[in-house]
N, C-alpha and C positions, 0 to 999 in steps of 0.2 A: 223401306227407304223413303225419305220424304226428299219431295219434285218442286220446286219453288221455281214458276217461269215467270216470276213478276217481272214486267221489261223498265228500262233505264230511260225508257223513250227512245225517238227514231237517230241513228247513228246521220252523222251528214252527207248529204246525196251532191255530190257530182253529176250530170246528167246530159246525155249525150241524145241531141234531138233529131229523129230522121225523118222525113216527110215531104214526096214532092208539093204537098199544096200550100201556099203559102197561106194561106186561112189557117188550115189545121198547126202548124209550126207557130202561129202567132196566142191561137189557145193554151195549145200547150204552154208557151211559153210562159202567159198570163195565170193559167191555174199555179204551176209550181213556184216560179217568182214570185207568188203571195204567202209561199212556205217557205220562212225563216232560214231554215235545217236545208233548206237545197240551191243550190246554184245550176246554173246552166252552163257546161263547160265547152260544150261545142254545139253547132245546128248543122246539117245536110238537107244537101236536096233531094239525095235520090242514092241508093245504096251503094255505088262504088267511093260517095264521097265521104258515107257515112262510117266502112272500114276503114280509110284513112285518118279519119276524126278521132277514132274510136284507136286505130295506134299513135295517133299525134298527143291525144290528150289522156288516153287511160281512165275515164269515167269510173264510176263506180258504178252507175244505171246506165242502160241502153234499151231508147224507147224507139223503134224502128215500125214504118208503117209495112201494110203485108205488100202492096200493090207500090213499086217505084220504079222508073227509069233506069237502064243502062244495068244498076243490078236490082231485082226484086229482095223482098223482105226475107223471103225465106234463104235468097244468095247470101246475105247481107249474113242473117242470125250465122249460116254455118260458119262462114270467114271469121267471125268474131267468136264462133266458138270453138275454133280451132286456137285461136290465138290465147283465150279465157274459158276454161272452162265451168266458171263460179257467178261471174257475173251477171247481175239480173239482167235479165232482157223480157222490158214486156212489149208486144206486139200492139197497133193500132186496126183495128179491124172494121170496115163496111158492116153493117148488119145486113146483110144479104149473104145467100144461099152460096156465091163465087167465097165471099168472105169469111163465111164460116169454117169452108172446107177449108182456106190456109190457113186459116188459124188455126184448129187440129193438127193439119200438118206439121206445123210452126211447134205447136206446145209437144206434141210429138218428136220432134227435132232436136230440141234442148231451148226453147224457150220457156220464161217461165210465169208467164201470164199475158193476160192480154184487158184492152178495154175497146168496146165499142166505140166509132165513132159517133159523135152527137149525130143525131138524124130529128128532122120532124120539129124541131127548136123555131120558136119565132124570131128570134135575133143573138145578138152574139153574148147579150149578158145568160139566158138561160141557155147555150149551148157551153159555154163555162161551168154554168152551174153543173150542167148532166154530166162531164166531165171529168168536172172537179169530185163527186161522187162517188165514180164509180174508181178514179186512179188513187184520190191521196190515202184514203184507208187500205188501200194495197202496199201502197209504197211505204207506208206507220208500221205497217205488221210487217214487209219484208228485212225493215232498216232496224226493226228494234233491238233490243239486245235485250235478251235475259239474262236474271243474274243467276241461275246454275239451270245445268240440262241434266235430264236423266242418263240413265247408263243405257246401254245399245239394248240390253234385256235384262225384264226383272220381270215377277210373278207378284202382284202387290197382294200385299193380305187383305181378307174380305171375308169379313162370317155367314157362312151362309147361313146359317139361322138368323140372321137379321134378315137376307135377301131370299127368304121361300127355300121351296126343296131343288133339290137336284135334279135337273129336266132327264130322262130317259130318252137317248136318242136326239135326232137335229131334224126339222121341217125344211128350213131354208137357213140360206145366208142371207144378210142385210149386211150392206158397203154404205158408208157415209163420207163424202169425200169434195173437197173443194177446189184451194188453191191447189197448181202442184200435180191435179188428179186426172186429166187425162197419162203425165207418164208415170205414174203410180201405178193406175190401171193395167197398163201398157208393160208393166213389170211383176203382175200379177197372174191378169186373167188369161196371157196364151200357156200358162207352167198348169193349167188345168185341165186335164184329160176333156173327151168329146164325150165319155162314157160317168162325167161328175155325177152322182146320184143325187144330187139336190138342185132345187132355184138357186137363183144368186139375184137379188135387188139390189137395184143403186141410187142412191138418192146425190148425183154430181149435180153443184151448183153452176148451173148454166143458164142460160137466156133459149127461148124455141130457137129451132136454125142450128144451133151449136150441140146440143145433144142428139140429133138425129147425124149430125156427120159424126160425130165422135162414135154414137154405133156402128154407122158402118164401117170404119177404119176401123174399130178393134175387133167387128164380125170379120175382115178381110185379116187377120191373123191370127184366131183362136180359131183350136177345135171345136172349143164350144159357139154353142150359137147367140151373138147379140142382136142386139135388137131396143128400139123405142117401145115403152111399155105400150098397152092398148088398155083403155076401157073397158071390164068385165072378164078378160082374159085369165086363165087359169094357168100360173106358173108351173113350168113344165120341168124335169131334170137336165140339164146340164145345158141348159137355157137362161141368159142374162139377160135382164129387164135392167133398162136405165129409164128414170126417169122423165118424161118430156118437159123442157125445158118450159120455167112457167106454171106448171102442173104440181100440187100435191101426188105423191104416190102413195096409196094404204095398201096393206093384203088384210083383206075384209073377213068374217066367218065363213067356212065356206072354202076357203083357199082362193078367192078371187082378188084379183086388180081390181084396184079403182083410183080413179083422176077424175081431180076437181081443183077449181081457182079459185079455194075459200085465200082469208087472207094469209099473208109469208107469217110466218113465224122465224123468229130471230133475224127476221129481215129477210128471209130468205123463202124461196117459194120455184124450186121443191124443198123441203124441208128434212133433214134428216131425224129429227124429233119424230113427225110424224109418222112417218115410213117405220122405224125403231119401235114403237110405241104398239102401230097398229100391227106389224107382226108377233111382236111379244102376248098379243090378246088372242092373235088370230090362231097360235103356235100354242098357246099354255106354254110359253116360254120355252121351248123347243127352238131354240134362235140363236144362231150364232152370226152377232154383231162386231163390226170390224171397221172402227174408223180410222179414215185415212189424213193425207196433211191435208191442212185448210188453215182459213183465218176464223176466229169467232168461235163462238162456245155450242155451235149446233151440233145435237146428238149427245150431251149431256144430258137429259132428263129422258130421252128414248133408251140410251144405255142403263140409265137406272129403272126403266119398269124392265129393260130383260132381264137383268138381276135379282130383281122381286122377284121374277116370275122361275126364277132357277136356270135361266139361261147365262152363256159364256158372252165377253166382251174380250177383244184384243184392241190395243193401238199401237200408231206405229209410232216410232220412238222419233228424239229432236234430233237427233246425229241425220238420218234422213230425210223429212220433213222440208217440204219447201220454207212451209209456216206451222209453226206448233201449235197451233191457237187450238184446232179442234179435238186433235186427240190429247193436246199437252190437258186442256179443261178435264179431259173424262179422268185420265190418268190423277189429276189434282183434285180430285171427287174422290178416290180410292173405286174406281169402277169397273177398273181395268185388268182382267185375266192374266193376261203376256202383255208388255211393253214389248215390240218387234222392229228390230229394221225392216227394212222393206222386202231387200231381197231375202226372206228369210218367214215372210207373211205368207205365200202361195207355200208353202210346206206346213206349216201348221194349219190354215184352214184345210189339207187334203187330210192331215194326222187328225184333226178333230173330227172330222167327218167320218174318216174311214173309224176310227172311235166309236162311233156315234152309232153305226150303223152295226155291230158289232153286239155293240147292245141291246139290238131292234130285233138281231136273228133267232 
């Protein structure tokens, strides 16, 4: 089946602005004002005004801070997502430790993204800038439109005589995941016994602060165990390593972790490329890769050395996907194993495993 996600460019944004600081409400206002395609259709001060706004006007985005008056960010997101349950809502977040954890909570809840607040900026043109960065390529990949989606599941053809032999058996799992991916995760990793017989690595594109709470909120509902990777550590069974935000992750020869701050690749740093890559070497392709929604094309070339190497790829499919950008890429590579919805991804990686293992005894 051929997958054609080329976008039409970004649909037009309505946008619904919530923020007691009157600084941050005047950025905002000034980064997206500079984009064509979006209007500003309401502002609040503080979350009880910003449900009202939010049924007065029917936006089509809702940028709500996590920290407001009278109602908080995370009162605000549920009210509004009782009312909508489609609408984007990204989160404005502190980069602090307080800040981290509602945002978790938040993208946990049904938010579905978030950006830091500028911090550390000399003045208000480069606090714009850091802004302007990190939200309108979010808001391009959430608004765009492609012009066909795949089917909920397909099996794409792929010779493996062009991609090596047939791996015997599974080492680990590797997860590549972005936008979207703390409640992807959240819909995955607790449908996994405590008794998983393999690693599970994740390479989620986060900032430090944000991947160490997201550990712990998904160690506080799985059997299995998560956890922030460590330096030199030996992936254990039925043990999840995330990333540390900031941090490449490799599994090196040897079966070991390692973290380092070479540079981002694909702009991004942890990189899923990498992580993909160096298990597929570390494994003899014994790996099964499994990207999740995101924006951007990382874990495209990590999924093609597990390939080489005789390893399985899945991705999840657009019907579920925040953003199709990272698996729709592998999938439009022919790279892909199973196209998956989501809720339907924690059964085949247990079917491949228990597979896997099957063939070991």
């Amino acid at each position: 089946m051929s997958c054609d996600g080329n976008s039409r460019g970004p649909r037009r944004i309505r946008a619904l602005l919530a923020d007691d600081s009157g600084v941050m409400r005047n950025l905002l206002r000034m980064v997206l004002e500079a984009q064509p395609w979006i209007e500003i259709a309401a502002v609040a001060r503080n979350g009880r005004e910003a449900v009202e706004e939010f049924e007065r006007t029917r936006p089509n985005l809702v940028i709500l801070d996590v920290e407001m008056p009278e109602l908080n960010g995370l009162e605000a997101l549920a009210r509004i997502r009782r009312a909508d349950r489609t609408v984007p809502i990204i989160m404005c977040s502190a980069y602090t430790q307080r800040g981290a954890q509602a945002t978790i909570a938040a993208l946990s809840q049904g938010a579905t993204d978030y950006v830091a607040k500028p911090s550390g900026q000399s003045g208000v043109r480069e606090g714009i800038i850091a802004l302007e960065q990190q939200l309108i390529p979010k808001l391009a990949a959430l608004f765009s439109e492609p012009a066909v989606s795949c089917s909920a599941q397909v099996t794409t053809p792929f010779p493996t005589a062009r991609h090596g032999h047939s791996a015997s058996g599974l080492d680990v799992v590797v997860i590549g995941v972005s936008t979207g991916g703390p409640a992807a995760l959240e819909a995955i990793l607790p449908r996994l016994p405590a008794q998983f017989p393999l690693p599970i690595l994740i390479a989620q594109h986060m900032p430090l602060r944000f991947t160490e709470q997201l550990a712990l909120r998904l160690n506080s509902i799985c059997a299995l165990t998560v956890r922030e990777a460590e330096d030199g550590f030996r992936p254990q069974p039925g043990v999840v390593e995330i990333a540390r935000g900031d941090w490449h992750l490799e599994l090196r020869p040897g079966l070991r972790l390692h973290l380092d701050q070479k540079a981002p690749v694909n702009f991004c740093r942890p990189s899923v490329d990498i992580l993909f890559r160096s298990a597929a070497e570390a494994c003899n392709g014994r790996v099964l890769g499994v990207v999740l929604t995101g924006m951007g094309s990382d874990g495209v070339t990590g999924c093609e050395s597990i390939r080489a190497a005789g390893g399985t790829v899945f991705a999840q499919d657009a019907a579920s996907s925040v953003v199709w950008g990272m698996p729709g890429a592998v999938v439009h590579a022919g790279l892909a194993c199973k196209v998956l919805p989501l809720h339907a991804i924690a059964g085949e990686i247990a079917n491949s495993v228990s597979a896997s293992m099957l063939k070991t005894a």
